[in-house]
N, C-alpha and C positions, 0 to 999 in steps of 0.2 A: 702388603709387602713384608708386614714386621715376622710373619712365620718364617719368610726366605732369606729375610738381611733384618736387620733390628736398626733403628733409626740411628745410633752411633755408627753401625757397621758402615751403610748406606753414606755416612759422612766423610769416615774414615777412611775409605776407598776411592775416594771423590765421585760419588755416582751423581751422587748430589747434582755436582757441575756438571756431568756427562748427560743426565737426562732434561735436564732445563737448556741444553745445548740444541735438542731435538727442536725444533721448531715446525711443527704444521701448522696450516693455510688456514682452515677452517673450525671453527669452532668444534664440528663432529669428528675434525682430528684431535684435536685437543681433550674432547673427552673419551675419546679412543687412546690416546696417550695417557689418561690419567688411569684407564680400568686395564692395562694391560696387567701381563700376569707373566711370571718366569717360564721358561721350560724346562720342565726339573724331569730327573732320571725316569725312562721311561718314556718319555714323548721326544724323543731323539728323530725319528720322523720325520714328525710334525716339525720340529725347527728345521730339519734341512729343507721343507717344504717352503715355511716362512725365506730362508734363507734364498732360494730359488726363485723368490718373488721379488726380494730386494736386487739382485743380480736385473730379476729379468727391468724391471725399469733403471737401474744404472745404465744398460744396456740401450736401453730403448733412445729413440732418436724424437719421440713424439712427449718425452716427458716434459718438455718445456709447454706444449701443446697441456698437456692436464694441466700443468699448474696453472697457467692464465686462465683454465677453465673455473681451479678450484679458490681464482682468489673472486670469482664472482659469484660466490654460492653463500647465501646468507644460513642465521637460523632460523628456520621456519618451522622447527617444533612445537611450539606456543601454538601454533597457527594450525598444525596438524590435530595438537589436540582438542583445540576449540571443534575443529569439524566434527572429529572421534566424537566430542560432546553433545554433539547435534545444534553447535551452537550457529548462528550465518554468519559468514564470514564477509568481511568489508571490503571494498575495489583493492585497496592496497595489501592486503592478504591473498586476495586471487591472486593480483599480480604477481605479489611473491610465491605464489605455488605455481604461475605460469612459466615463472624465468627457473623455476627448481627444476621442471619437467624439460624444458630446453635445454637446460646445462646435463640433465640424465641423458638425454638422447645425443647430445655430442660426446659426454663421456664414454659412454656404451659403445659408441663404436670404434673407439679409440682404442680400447681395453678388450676387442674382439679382436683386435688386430695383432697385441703384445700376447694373448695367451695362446696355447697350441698344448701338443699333446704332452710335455714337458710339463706345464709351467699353467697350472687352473688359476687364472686368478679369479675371485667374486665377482661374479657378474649383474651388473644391473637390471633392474626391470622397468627400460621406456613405458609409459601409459598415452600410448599415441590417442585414447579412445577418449580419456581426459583432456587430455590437451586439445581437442579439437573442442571441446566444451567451453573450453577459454579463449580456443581463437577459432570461431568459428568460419572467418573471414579466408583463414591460414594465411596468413600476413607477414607473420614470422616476424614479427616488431617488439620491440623491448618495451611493451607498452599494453595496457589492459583497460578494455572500455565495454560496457555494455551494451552489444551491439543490437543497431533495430532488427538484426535476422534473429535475435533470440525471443520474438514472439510477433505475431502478426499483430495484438492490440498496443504494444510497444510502438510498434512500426505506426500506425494510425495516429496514436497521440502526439509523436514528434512530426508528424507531418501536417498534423490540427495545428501547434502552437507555432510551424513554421510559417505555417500561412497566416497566420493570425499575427505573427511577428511581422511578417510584410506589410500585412494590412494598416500596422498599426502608425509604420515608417512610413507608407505613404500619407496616411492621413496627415502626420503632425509635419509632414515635408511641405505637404500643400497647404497647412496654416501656414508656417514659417516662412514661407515666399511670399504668404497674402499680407502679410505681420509686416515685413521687411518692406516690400512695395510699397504697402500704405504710407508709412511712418515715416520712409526713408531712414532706417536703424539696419545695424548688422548687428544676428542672435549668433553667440557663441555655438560650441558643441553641445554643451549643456544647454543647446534654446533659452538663452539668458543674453540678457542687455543690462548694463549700468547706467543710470542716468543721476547727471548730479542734477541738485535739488535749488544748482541755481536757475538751472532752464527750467523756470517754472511754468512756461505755453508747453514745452514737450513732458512735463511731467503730467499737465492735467489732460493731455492731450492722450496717453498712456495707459490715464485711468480711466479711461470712457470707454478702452478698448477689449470688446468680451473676451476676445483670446488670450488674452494679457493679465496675469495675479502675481501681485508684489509678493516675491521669496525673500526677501532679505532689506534691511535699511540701517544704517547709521546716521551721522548727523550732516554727513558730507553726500551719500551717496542713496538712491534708492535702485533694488535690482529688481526687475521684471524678467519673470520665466511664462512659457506657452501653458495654458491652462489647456486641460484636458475637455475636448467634449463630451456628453453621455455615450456616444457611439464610441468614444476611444475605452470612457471608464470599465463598459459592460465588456467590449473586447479584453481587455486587461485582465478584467476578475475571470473572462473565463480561459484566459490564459495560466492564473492563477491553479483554478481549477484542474487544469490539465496537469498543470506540475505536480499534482499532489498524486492523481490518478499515476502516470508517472514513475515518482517517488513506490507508490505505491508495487505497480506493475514490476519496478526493477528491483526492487526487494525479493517478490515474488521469484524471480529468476535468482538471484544471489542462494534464496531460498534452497530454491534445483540443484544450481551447484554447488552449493556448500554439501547437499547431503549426497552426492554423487564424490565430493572429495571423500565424505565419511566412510563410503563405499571400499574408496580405496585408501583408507591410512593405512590400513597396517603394513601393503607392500611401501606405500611412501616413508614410513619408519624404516623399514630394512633397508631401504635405499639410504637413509643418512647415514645407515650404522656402514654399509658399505664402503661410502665417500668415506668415512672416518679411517676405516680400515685402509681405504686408498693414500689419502692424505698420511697417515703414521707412516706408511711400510715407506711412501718418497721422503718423508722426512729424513728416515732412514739412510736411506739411499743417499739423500744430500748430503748429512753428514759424513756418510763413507767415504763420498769423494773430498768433501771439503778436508778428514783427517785421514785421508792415504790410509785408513783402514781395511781388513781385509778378513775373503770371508773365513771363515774357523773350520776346520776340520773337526766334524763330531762324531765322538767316539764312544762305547759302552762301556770299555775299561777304564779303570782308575788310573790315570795318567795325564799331566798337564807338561804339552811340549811347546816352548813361544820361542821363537826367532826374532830377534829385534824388538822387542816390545818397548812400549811406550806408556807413561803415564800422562795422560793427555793433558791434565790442570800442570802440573811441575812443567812441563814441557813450553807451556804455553811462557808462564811465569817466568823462564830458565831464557826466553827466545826474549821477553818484554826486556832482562838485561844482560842481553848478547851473549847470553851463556847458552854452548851447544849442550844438546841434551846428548847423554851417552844411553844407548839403547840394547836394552839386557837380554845373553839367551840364556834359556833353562830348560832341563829335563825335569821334571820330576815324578819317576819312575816309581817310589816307593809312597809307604802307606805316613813315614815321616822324614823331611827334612829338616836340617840343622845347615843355619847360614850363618856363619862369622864372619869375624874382621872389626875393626877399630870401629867407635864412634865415628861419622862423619864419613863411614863407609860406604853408605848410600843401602843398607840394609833396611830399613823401614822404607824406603822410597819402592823397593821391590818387592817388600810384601803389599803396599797398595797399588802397585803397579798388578800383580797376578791374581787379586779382588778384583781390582777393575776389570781386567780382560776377562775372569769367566763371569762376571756380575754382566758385561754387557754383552757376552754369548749369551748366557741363559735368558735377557729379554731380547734374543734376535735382534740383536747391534754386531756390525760387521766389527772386528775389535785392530786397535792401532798396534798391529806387528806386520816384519813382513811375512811369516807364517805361522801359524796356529793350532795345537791339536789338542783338541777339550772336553773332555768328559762333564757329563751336566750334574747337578749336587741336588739336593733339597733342603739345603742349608749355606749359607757364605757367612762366615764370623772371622770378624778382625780383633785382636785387642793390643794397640799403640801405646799402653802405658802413660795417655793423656788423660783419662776418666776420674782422675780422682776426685771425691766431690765432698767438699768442705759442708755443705747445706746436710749432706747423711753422717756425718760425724767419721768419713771414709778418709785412711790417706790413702797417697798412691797405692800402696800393698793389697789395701785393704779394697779398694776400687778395683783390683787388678785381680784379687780370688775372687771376687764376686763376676767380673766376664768370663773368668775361668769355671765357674762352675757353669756357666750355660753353655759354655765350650763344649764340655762333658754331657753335659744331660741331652744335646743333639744330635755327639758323638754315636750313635746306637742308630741317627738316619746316615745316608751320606751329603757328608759333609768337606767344608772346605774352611781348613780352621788355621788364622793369618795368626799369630801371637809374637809379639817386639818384644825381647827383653824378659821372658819369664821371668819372675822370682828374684827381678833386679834391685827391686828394692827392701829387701831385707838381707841379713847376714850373708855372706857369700857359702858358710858351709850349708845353713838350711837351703838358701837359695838354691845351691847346685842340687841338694837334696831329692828336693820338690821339683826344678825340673827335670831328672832323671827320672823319677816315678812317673812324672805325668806323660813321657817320650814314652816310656815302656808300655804305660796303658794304654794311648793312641796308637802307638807302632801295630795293635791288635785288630785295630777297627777298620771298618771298609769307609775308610776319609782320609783325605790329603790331609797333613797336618807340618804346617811349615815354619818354623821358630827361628828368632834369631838368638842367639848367647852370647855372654864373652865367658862362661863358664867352659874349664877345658874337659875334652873326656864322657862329655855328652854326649856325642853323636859317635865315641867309638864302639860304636856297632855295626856287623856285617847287615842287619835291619833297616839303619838307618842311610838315610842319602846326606854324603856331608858336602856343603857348599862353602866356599870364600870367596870374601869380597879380594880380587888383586891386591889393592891397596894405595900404595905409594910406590910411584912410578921409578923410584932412584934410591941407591944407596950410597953409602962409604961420604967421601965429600960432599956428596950434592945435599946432604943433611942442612951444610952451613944456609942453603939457599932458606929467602925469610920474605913473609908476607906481609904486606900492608895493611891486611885485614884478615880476620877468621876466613870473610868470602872467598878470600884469595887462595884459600887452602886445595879447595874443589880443584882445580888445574891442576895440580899435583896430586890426583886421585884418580886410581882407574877402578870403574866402579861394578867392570863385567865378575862373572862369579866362576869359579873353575873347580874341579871336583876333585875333592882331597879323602885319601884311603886310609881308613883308621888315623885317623891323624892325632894327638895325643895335647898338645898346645893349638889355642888359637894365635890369630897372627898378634904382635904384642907392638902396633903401630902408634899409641897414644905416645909417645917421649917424642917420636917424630915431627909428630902432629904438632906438638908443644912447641917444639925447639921451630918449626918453618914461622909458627904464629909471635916469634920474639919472648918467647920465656926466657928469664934468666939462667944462663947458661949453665952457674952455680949451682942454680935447684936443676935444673937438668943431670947434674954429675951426681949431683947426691942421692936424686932418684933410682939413676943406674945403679948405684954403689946396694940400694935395698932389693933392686931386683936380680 
């Protein structure tokens, strides 16, 4: 990402919060959401294509239908490339590539149904020819077992040690009645009796008995269990035996199948990267509907038009303390704009407000306006005037020509270049200076380039697009009106932008600002008196 947006940029526009917002199902969404990529000038297509894909499942009636599909879809990559490996794969591995190949075949036809001659979405590939190797029974059970139809010596063995299991139940059933009868004693489940060691006639009485071998004693109690006869022992061992044949046999088979999964991993790969792709574009889609976002108009010329837009974190933030958000429209027609107005205008809120809406067109995110016209960049740069950094021996100035020269050096691709405050922090005559030179140079280039000033005289050019914040809702009297708090100030702020023709002053609302916030009236007069 850091060729497209630079990890300040990425912050400073809140994409940050915008894309950890995303939420997919499955792990292969998830790292389908980590490897995505912008779509930058040029593949304007391709996103209306994306675009058309997130539409077609907002749309859909069966999306509820995939997601319970996709919240039971585990990872089973490890497991895919252990087979890839030639390695055999264990009951609990088939199983999980059986319940994979079931969740394909429900989604496949789910996704045959939403696509049409509109709308291709990635289509799965069912391995109906696999899955029957795992369920040979066709059972259609959430459940994976080595079944005796997978080899006729299979089948033989389980059917030796079943008989041999009965043989072995009758035998020790008809001790344990002949035991019982004799004795007059009742053998537990475990064919075990307790005998305390005071009945000392039924203890020797006990041990005279061949069926009968003391298991266990303490000082209170002695326990006799059914001793095995030679006919039982020799059954047993060769029941023993068979286990291992068995053991053996079912491996054999695992064997089969594992290198018939190996056969097919690589479509079973494409298949996860599919789901992933599935998974991102509904996540998508969820979000659209969760923030009333909407899809974007894409355009090839250099032009960003947003009707109501929104910056989705302030927004959130403004709601958590009952503050209504006021939702910005803009044209920006030209190669540079120029936004004024007071501090506390809500200028910087709108330049990450128009980062954020093309940063989350360019990754195929429906963007939160209620309409949108957006040309794609191969660059987005913000610079807010926060960066400065004590650790590089940077002040703000000096942090602030250092993002201004990458501004520049990207300016040559197309670009979408955000800048707060140009050249604010040093002298106001160099300041106005440098940003006049730097308007004149961007003014040239094939990139939106959108600044805020309180420098005046800047954007008087027939070149340039000049915007204003309204400002402060009342004049004359209503001046006296006075806040409780700085926050308080915002309600007496309109913070839409309106298009001002050569305009020669910006608006001069900071005495305003002062006098609603309880500055002393006195420095308010004497203030006027210098301006």
């Amino acid at each position: 990402m850091n060729s497209f947006m630079s990890e300040s940029t990425v912050k400073n526009v809140n994409f940050d919060y915008i894309f950890n917002e995303i939420k997919p199902i499955t792990e292969y969404g998830l790292k389908a959401k980590q490897e995505a990529r912008p779509f930058v000038r040029g593949q304007e297509e391709n996103l209306k294509t994306e675009f058309n894909k997130i539409r077609a499942f907002i749309e859909s009636r069966q999306r509820r239908d995939i997601i319970d599909i996709l919240k039971h879809i585990k990872n089973i990559l490890g497991t895919i490339h252990r087979a890839k490996n030639s390695q055999v794969l264990d009951e609990v591995e088939l199983f999980e590539i059986k319940n994979f190949l079931l969740s394909i075949e429900k989604l496949d036809k789910i996704l045959r149904g939403i696509s049409n001659t509109d709308i291709k979405l990635l289509q799965l590939t069912p391995l109906p020819q696999l899955y029957k190797l795992l369920d040979p029974a066709d059972e259609k059970l959430n459940t994976f077992y080595i079944y005796d139809d997978y080899s006729q010596k299979l089948k033989e063995i389980r059917n030796e040690k079943r008989q041999i299991e009965k043989t072995i139940g009758l035998l020790k059933k008809k001790i344990k009645e002949e035991v019982e009868s004799k004795h007059n004693i009742r053998l537990n489940l475990k064919d075990e009796v307790t005998v305390s060691k005071s009945q000392g006639d039924k203890v020797d009485e006990l041990n005279k008995e061949a069926y009968l071998m003391v298991s266990g004693e303490n000082y209170l109690n002695i326990i006799y269990k059914i001793k095995n006869t030679d006919e039982i022992d020799q059954l047993e061992k060769k029941y023993g035996d068979l286990t291992h044949e068995e053991d053996d046999e079912e491996y054999r088979i695992r064997q089969d199948i594992s290198a018939s999964v190996k056969e097919y991993s690589d479509i079973l790969l494409k298949n996860t990267e599919i789901i992933g792709q599935i998974d991102y574009l509904i996540a998508r889609a969820n979000f659209a509907q969760k923030t009333n976002s909407v899809e974007p108009e894409i355009i090839k010329e250099l032009q960003i038009t947003i009707k109501g837009g929104r910056n989705l974190k302030l927004e959130k933030t403004l709601k958590e303390k009952h503050v209504e958000y006021v939702p910005i429209d803009l044209n920006l027609n030209k190669n540079v704009v120029c936004i004024t107005g007071a501090n506390m205008g809500g200028k910087t809120v709108t330049l990450r407000m128009i980062g954020q809406v093309a940063a989350m067109a360019s990754f195929g995110m429906f963007v939160p306006c209620e309409y949108a016209r957006i040309c794609l960049f191969e660059h987005i740069f913000i610079s807010t005037g926060d960066d400065q950094s004590i650790d590089k021996g940077l002040s703000s100035f000096g942090a602030e020509i250092v993002n201004l020269k990458e501004a520049i050096k990207n300016s040559d691709r197309r670009s979408l270049i955000l800048i707060d405050e140009l050249a604010g922090g040093t002298n106001p005559k160099e300041g106005f200076a440098i940003t006049k030179a730097v308007v004149n140079y961007l003014k040239k280039k094939d990139c939106i380039t959108v600044l805020t000033t309180h420098y005046d005289n800047v954007a008087n050019d027939k070149d340039i697009l000049n915007l204003q914040v309204r400002g402060l809702k009342f004049t004359g009297d209503d001046d006296r009106i006075k806040a409780d708090s700085i926050d308080q100030v915002q309600k007496y702020m309109d913070y839409r932008l309106i298009e001002v023709k050569y305009s020669g002053d910006i608006p001069k609302d900071a005495l305003k600002i002062a006098r609603i916030a309880g500055i002393d009236e006195e420095i308010i007069k004497d203030a006027e008196r210098y301006i």
